[in-house]
py3Dmol code that shows the C-alpha trace and the ligand (Angstrom):
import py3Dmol

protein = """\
ATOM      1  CA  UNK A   1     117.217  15.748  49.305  1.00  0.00           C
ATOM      2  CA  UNK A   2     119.580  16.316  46.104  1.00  0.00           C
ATOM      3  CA  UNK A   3     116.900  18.821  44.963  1.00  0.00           C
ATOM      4  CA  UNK A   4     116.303  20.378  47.919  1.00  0.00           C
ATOM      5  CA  UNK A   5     120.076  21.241  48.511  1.00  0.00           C
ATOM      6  CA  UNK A   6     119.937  22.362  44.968  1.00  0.00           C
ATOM      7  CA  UNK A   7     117.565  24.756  45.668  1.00  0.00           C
ATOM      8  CA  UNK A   8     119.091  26.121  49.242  1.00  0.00           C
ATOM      9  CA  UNK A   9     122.446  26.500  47.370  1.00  0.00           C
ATOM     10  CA  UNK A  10     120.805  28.789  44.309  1.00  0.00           C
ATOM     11  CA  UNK A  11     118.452  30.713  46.950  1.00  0.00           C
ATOM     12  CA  UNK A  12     121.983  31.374  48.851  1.00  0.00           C
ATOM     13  CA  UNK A  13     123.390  32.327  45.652  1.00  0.00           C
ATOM     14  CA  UNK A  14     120.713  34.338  44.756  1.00  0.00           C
ATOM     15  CA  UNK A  15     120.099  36.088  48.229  1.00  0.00           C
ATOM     16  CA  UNK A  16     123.561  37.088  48.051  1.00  0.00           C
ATOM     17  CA  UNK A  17     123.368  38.346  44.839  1.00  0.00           C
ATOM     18  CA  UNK A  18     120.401  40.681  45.319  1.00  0.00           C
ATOM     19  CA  UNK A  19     121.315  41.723  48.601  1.00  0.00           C
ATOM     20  CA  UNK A  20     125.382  41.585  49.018  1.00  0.00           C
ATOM     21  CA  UNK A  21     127.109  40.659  51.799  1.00  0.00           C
ATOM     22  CA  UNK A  22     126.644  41.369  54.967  1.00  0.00           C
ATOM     23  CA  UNK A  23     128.713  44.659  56.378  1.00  0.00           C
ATOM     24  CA  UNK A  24     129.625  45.676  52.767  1.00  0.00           C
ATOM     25  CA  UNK A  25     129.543  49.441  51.998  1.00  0.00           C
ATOM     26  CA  UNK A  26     127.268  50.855  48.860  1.00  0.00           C
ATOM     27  CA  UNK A  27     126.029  54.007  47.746  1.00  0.00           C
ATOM     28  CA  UNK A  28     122.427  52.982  47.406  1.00  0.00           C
ATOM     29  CA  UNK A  29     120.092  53.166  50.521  1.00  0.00           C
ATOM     30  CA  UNK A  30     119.054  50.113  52.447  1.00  0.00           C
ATOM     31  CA  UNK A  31     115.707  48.231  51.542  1.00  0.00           C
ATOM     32  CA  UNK A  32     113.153  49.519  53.283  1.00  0.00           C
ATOM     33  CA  UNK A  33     110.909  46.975  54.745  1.00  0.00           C
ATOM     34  CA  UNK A  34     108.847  48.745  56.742  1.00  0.00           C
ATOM     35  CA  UNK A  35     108.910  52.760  55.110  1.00  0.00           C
ATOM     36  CA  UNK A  36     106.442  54.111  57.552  1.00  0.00           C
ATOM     37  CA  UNK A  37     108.205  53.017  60.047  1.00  0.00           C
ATOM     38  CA  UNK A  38     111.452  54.363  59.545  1.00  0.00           C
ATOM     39  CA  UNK A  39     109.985  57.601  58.093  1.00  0.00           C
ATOM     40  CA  UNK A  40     106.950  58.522  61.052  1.00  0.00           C
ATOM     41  CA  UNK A  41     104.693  61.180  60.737  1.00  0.00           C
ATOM     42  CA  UNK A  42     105.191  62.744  64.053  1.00  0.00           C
ATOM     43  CA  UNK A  43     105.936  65.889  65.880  1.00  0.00           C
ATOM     44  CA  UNK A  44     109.697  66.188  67.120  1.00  0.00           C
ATOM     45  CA  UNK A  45     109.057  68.148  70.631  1.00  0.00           C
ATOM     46  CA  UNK A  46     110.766  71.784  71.302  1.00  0.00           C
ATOM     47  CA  UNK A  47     110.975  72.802  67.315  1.00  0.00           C
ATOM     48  CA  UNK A  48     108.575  75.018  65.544  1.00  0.00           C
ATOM     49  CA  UNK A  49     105.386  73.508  63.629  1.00  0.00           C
ATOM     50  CA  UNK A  50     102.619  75.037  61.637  1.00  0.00           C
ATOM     51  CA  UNK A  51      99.980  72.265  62.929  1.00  0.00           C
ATOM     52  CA  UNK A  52      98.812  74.027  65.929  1.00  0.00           C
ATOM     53  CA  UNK A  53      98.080  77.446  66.275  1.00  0.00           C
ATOM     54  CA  UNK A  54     100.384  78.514  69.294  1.00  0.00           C
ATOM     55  CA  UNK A  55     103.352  77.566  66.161  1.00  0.00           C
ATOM     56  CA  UNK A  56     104.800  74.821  68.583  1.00  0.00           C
ATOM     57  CA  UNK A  57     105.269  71.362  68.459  1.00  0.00           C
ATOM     58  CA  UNK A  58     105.004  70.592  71.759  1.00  0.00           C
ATOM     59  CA  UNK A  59     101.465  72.020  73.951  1.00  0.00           C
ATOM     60  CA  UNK A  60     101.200  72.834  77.753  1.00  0.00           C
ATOM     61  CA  UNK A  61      98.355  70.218  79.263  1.00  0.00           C
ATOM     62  CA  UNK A  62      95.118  71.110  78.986  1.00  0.00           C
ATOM     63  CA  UNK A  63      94.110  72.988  82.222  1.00  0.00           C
ATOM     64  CA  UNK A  64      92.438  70.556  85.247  1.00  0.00           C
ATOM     65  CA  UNK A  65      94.943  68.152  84.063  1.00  0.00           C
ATOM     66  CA  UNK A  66      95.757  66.100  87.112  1.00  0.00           C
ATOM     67  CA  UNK A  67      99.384  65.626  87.628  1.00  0.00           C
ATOM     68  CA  UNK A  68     100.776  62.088  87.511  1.00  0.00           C
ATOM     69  CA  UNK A  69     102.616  62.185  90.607  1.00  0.00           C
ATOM     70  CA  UNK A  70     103.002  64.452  93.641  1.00  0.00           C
ATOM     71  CA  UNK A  71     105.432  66.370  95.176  1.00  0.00           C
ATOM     72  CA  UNK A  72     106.807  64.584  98.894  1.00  0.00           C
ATOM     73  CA  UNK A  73     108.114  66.949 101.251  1.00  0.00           C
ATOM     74  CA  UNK A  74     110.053  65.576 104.333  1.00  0.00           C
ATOM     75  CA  UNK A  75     111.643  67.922 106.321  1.00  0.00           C
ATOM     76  CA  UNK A  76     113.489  70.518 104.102  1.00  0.00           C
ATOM     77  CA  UNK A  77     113.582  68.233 101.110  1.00  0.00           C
ATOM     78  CA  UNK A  78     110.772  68.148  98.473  1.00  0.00           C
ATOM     79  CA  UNK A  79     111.027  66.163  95.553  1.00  0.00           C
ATOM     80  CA  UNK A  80     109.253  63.820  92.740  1.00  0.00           C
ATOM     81  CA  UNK A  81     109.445  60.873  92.924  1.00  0.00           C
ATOM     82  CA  UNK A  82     111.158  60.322  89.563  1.00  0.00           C
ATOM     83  CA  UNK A  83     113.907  62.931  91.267  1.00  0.00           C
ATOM     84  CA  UNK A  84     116.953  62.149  93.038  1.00  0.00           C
ATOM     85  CA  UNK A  85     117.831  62.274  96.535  1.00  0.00           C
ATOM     86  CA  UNK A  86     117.959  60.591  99.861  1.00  0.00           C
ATOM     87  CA  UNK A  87     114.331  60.342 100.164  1.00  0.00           C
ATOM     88  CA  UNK A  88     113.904  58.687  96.805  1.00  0.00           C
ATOM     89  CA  UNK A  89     116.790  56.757  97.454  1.00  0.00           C
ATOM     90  CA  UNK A  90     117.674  55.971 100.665  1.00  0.00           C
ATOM     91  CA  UNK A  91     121.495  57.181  99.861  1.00  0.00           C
ATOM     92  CA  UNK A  92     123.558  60.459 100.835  1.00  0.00           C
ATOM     93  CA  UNK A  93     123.420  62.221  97.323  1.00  0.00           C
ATOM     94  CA  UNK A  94     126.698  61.798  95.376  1.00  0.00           C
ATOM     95  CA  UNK A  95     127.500  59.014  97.157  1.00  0.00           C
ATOM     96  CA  UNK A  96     126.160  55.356  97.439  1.00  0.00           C
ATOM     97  CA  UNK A  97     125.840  55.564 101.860  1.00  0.00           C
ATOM     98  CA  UNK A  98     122.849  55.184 102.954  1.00  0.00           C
ATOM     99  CA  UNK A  99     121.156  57.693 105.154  1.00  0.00           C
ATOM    100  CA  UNK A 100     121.464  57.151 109.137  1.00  0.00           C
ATOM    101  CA  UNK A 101     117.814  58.336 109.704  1.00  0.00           C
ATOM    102  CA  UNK A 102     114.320  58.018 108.039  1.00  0.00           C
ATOM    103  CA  UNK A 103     113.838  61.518 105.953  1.00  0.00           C
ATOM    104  CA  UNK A 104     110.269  61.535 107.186  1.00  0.00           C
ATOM    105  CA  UNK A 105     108.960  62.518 110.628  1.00  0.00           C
ATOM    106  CA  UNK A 106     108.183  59.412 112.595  1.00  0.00           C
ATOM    107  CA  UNK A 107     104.906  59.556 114.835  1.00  0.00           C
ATOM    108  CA  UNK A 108     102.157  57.213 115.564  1.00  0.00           C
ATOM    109  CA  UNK A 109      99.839  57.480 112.605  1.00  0.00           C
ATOM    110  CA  UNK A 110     103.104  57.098 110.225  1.00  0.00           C
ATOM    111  CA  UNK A 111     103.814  53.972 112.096  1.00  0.00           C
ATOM    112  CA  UNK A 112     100.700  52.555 111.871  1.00  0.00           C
ATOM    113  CA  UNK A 113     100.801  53.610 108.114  1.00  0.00           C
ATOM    114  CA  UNK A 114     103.862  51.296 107.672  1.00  0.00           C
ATOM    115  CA  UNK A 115     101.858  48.710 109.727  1.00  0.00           C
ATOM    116  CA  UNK A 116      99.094  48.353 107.587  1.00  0.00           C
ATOM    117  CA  UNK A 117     101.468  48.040 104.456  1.00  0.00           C
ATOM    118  CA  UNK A 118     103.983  45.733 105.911  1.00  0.00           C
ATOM    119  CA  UNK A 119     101.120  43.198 106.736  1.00  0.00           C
ATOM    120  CA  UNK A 120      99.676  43.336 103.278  1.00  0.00           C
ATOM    121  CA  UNK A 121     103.281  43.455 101.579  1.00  0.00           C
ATOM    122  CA  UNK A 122     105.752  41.623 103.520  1.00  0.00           C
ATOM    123  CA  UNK A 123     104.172  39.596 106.474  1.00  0.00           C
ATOM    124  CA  UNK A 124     103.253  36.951 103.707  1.00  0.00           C
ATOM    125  CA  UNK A 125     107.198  35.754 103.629  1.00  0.00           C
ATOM    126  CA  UNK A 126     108.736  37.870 106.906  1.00  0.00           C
ATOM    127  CA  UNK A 127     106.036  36.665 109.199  1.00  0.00           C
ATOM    128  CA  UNK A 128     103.730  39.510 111.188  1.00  0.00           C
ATOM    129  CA  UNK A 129     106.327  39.122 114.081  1.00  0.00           C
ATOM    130  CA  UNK A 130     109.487  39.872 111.243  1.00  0.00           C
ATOM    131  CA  UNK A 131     110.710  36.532 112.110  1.00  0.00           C
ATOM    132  CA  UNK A 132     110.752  35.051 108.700  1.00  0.00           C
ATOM    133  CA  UNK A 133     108.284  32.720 109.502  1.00  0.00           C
ATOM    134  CA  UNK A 134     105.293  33.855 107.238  1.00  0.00           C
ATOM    135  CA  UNK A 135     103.000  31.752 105.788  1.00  0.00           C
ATOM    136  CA  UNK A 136     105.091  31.380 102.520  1.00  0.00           C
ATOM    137  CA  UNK A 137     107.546  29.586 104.680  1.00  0.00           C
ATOM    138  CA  UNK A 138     105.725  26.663 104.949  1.00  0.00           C
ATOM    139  CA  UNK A 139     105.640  25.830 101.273  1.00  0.00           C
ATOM    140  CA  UNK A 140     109.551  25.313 101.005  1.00  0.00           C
ATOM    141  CA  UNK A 141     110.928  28.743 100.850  1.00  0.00           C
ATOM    142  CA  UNK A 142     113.677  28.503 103.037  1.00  0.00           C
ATOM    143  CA  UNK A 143     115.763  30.942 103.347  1.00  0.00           C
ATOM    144  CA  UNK A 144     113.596  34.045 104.410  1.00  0.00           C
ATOM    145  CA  UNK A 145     115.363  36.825 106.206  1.00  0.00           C
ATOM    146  CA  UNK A 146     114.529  36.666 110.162  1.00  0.00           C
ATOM    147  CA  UNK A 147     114.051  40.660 110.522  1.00  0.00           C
ATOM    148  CA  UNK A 148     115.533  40.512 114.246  1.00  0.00           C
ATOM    149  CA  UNK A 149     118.799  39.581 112.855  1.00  0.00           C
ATOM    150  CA  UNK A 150     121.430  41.967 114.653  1.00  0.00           C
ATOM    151  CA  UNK A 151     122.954  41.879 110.900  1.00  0.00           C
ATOM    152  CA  UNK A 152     119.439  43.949 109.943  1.00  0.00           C
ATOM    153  CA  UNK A 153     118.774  45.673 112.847  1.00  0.00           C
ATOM    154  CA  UNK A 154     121.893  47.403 112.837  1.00  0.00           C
ATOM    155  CA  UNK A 155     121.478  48.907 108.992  1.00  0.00           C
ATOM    156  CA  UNK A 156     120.755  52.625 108.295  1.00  0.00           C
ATOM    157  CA  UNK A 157     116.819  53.130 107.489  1.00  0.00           C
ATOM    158  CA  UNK A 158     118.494  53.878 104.231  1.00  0.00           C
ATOM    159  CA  UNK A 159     119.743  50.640 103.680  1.00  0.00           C
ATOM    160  CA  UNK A 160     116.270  48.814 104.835  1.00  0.00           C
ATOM    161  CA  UNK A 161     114.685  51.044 102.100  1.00  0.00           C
ATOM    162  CA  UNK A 162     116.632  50.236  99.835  1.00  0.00           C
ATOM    163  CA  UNK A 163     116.167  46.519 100.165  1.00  0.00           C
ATOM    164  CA  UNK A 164     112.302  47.438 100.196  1.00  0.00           C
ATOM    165  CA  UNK A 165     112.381  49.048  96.738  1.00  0.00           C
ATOM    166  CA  UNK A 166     115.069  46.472  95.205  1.00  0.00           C
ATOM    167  CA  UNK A 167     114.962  43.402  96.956  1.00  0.00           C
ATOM    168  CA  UNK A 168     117.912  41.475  97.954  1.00  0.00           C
ATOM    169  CA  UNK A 169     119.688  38.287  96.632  1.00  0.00           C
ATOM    170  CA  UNK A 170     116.483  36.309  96.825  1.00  0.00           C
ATOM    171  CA  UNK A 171     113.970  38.495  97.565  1.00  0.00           C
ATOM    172  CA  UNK A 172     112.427  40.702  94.649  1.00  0.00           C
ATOM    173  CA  UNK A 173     112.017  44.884  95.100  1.00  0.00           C
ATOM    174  CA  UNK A 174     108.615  46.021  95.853  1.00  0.00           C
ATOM    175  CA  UNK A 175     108.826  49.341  94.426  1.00  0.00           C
ATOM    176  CA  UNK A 176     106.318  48.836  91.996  1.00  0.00           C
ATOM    177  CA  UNK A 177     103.567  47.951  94.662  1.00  0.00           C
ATOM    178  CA  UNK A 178     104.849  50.480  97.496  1.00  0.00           C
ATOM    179  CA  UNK A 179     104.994  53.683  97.389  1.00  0.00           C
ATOM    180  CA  UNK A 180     107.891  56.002  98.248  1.00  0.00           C
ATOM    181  CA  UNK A 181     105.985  57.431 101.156  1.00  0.00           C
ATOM    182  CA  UNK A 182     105.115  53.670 102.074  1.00  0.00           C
ATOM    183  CA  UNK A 183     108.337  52.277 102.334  1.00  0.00           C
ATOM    184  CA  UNK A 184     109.358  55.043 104.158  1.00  0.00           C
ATOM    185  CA  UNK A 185     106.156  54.163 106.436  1.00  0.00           C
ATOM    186  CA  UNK A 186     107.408  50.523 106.691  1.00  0.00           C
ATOM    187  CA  UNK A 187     110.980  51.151 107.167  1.00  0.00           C
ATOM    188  CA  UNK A 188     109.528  53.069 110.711  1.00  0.00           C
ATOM    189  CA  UNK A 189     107.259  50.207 111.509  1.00  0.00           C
ATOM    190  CA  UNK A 190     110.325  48.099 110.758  1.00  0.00           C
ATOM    191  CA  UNK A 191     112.392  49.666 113.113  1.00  0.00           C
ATOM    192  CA  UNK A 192     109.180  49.289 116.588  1.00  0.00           C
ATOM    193  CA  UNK A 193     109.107  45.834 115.514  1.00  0.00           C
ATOM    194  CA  UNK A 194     112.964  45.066 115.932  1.00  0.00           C
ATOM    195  CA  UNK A 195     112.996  47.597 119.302  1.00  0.00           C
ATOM    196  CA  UNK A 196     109.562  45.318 120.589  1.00  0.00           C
ATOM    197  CA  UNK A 197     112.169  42.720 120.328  1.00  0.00           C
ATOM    198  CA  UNK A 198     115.092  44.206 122.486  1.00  0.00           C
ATOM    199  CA  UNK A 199     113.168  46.825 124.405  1.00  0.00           C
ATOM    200  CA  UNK A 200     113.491  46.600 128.056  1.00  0.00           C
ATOM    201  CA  UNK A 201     111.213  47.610 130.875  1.00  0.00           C
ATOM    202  CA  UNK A 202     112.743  50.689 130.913  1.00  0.00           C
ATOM    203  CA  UNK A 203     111.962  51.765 127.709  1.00  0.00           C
ATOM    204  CA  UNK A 204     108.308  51.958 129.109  1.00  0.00           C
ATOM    205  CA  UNK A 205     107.194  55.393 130.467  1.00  0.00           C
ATOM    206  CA  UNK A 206     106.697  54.241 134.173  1.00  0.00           C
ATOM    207  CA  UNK A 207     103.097  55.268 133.861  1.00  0.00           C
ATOM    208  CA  UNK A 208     102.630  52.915 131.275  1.00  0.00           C
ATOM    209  CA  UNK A 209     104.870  49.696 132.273  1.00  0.00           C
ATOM    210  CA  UNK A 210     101.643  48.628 134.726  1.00  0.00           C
ATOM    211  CA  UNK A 211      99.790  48.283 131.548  1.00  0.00           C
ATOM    212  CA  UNK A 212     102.234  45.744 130.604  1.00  0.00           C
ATOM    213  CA  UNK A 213     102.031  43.345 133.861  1.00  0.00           C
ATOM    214  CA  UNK A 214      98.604  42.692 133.341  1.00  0.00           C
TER     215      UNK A 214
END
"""
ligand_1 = """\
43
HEC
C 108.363 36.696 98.579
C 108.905 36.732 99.906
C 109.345 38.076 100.469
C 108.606 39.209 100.607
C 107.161 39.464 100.202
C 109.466 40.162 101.265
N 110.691 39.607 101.503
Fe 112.239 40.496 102.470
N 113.382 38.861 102.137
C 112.956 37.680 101.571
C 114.052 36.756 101.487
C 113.995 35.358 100.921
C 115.166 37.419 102.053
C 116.589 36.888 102.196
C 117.337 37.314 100.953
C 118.703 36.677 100.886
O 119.605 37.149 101.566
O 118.812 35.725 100.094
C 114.715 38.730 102.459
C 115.516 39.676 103.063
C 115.049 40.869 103.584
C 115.856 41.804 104.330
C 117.338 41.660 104.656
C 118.185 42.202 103.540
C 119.653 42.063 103.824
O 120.304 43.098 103.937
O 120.124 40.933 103.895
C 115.038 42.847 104.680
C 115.420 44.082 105.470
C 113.725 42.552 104.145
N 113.775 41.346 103.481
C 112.626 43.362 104.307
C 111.413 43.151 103.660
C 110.307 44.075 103.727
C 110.282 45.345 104.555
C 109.324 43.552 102.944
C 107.986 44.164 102.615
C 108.020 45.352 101.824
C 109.800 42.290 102.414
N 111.090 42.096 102.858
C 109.077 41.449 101.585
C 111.680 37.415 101.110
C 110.649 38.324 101.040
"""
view = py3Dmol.view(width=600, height=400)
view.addModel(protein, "pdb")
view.setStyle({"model": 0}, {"cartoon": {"style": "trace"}})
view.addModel(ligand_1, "xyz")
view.setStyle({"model": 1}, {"stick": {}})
view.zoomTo()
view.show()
């Protein structure tokens, strides 16, 4: 033990020595570990280089490349989805409200678009019905959200997108697994499955409310 302290004490000594203490200024330049990776051989983008023959650093894509993502147009707005603005969203640009109304126009193949994802994506924990009964509920996870809650169904679509994308308090954000388009599409299936809860005979076109009685 005598030794080894010995020895700690000198390598401290000598650590110091070679490389001085920490935060103190000098003239000479640091000691490289790792040169190549401080000093890269690589292309800065946007200046001028001799390598290619256009003279530029940075080249166009090769033509028939196939764009990453796609333009989504709702209504009047178009955007990427890497861009900005209520549809990407959910909020009232500049400000952090969420939109009233879903950006995208709402009809029956849209709904069942939302449908199909909301049974693959969120039926597992919120229960087909929304309830918050889903399967997962039996194995000791409380505390999921009953969809019907007047709390939820009186959010913006916005806000319900939002949630979707992010998550909330204990739930996790599904943006990686659902597209933009798709939450949009589920935040519209959403909203028949709260009105199926609340919706009176009335709601029914009278041609239809027969079909009903059955
Ligand atoms: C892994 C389980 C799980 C999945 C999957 C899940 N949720 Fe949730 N969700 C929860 C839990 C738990 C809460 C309650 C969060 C809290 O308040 O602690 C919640 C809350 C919510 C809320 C209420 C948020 C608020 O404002 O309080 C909404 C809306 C919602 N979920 C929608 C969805 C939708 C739509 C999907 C499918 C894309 C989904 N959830 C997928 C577990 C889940």
């Amino acid at each position: 033990m005598r030794y080894f302290l010995l020895a700690l004490m000198l390598a401290t000594v000598a650590a110091v020595g070679v490389a001085g203490f920490r935060g103190t200024l000098s003239r000479k330049p640091p000691i490289e570990v790792f040169p190549d990776m401080d000093r890269q051989a690589k292309l800065r983008p946007q200046v001028p280089n001799a390598f290619f023959p256009d003279g530029r650093s940075s080249q166009l894509p090769p033509s028939g490349t196939v764009a990453r993502s796609r333009k989504m147009v709702a209504g009047n707005e178009s955007v990427y989805p890497f861009e900005e603005g209520p549809l990407t969203t959910g909020r009232i640009t500049g400000t952090t409200n969420f939109i009233e109304l879903n950006p995208f126009p709402v009809n029956v193949s849209f709904i069942a678009r939302g449908q199909d994802r909301y049974q693959i994506t969120c039926s597992p924990c919120h229960g087909a019905q929304g309830d918050g009964k889903g399967s997962i509920s039996k194995y000791g996870f409380a505390t999921i959200a009953n969809l019907h809650d007047k709390r939820i169904s009186t959010q913006p679509d916005g806000e319900l997108f939002n949630t979707v994308g992010h998550g909330k308090n204990t739930m996790s954000g599904y943006a990686s697994n659902v597209s933009i388009d798709d939450r949009w599409a589920i935040v519209a299936y959403l909203r028949a499955l709260q009105l199926s809860r609340v919706a009176v005979i009335e709601d029914v076109p009278a041609d239809k409310r027969a079909l009903l009685k059955k």
